[in-house]
C-alpha positions as CSV (number, residue, x, y, z in Angstrom):
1,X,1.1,19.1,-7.5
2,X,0.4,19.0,-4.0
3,X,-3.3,19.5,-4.5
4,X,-3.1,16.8,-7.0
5,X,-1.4,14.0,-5.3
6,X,-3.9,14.7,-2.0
7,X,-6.8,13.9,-4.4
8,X,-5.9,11.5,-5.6
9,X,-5.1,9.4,-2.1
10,X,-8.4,10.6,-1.3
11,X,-10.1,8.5,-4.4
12,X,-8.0,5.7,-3.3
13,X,-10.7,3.0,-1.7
14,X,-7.5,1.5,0.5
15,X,-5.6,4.4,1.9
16,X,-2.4,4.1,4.2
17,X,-1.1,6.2,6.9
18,X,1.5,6.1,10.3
19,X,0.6,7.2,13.5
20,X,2.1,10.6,14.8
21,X,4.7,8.8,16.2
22,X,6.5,7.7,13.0
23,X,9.4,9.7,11.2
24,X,8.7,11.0,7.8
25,X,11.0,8.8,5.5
26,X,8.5,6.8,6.0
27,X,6.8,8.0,3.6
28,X,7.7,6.3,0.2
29,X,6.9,2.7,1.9
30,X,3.3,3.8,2.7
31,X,3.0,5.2,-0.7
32,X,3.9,1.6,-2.1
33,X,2.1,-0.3,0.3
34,X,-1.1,2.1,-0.7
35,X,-0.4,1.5,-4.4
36,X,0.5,-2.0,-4.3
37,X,-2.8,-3.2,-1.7
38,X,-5.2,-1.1,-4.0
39,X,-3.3,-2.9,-7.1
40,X,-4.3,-6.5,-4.9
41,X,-7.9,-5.0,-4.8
42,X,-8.3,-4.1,-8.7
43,X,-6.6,-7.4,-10.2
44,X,-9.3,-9.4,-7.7
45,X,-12.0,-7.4,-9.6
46,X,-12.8,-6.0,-5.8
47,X,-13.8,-2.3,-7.7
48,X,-16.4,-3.9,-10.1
49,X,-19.5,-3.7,-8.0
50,X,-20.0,-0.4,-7.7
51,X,-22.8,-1.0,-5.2
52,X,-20.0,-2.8,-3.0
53,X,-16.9,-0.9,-3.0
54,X,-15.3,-1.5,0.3
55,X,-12.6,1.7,2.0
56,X,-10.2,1.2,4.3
57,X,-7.8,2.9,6.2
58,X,-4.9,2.1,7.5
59,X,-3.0,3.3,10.3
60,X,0.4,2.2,11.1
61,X,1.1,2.3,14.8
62,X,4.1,0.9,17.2
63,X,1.8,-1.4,19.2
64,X,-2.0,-1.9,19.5
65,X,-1.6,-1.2,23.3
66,X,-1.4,2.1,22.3
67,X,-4.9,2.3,20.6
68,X,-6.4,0.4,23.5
69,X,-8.2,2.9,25.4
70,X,-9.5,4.0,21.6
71,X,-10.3,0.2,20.8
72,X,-12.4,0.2,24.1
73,X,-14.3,2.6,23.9
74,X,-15.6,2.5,21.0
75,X,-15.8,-1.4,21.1
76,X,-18.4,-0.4,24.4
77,X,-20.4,1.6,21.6
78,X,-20.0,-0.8,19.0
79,X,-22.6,-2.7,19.9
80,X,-25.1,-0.5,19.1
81,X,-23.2,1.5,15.8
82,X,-22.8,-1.9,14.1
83,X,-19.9,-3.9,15.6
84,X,-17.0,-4.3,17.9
85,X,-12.9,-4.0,17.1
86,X,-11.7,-7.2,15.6
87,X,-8.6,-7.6,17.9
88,X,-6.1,-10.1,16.5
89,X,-1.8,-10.6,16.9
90,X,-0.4,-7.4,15.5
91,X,-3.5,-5.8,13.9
92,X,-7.2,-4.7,14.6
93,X,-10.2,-3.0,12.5
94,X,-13.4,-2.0,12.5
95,X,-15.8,-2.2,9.9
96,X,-18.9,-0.3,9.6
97,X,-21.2,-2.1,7.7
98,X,-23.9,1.4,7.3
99,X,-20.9,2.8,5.3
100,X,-18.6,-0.5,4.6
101,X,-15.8,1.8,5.7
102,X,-12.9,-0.3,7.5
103,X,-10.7,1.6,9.9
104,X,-7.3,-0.8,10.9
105,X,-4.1,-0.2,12.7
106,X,-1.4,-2.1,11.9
107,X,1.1,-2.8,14.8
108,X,4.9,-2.8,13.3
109,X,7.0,-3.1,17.0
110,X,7.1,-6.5,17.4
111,X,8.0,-6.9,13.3
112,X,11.3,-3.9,13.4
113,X,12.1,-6.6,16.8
114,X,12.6,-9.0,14.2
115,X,14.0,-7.0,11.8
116,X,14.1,-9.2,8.4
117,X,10.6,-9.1,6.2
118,X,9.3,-6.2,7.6
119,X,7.7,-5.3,4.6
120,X,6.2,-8.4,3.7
121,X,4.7,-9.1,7.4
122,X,3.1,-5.1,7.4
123,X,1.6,-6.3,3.5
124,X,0.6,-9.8,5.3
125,X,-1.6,-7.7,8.2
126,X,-3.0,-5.7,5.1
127,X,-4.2,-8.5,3.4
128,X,-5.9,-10.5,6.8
129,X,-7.9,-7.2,7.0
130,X,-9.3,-6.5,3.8
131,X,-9.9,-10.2,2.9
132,X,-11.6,-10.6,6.6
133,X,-13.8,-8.3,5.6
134,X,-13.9,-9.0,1.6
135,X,-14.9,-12.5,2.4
136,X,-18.0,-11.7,4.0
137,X,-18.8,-9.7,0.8
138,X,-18.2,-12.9,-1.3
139,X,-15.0,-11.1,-2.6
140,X,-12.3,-13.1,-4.2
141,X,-9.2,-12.7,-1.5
142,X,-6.5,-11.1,-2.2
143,X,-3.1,-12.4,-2.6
């Protein structure tokens, strides 16, 4: 089953993960999230180009400050692989337009602060990525 289940998050286009620094029980929520962003992604016809099918992953992390020496660096060799790290409040991705592979992280600190809608905020990051870099594929967005 194991085997199975690891397949299949492989063939996912949008997978989801947390940082090393998260506890395990986390993982139902990132199996939902996966499941329900890759749902967002099919019902917007975002698989039907098979010439265009966009991957991301996901990383769930505590705060972005702790990806900044990562975000730096290769921000500094971005320029000549095909682009920087889109830095915004609470998330930041790369995309890689050679292999239109995405990779975010997805800061959730400042959202367990606040501690009511944490779900819908982490889904709300998701969707800013993939439709920031949908859109420039002249992908519907996804809601």
């Amino acid at each position: 089953m194991k085997k199975t289940k690891a397949y299949m998050q492989q063939e996912l286009p949008m997978t989801i993960v947390a940082d090393g620094n998260f506890s395990n029980s986390l993982k139902p929520l990132l199996t939902e999230l996966e499941m329900w962003i890759n749902f967002q992604a099919l019902k917007a016809d975002w698989y039907g180009k098979e010439d265009c099918v966009l991957s991301f992953y996901f990383t769930l992390v505590r705060t972005l400050a702790e990806k900044q020496q990562l975000l730096t660096a290769v921000s500094d060799e971005g320029a000549e692989s095909g682009g920087r790290w889109i830095v915004e409040s609470g998330y930041a991705y790369h995309y890689d337009s050679s292999s239109q592979k995405t990779r975010a992280f997805i800061a959730v600190d400042d959202l367990v602060q606040g501690g009511v809608g944490i779900e819908q905020a982490i889904k709300a990051r998701l969707l800013s990525v993939a439709n920031a870099v949908g859109i420039q594929h002249g992908l519907l967005a996804l809601s």
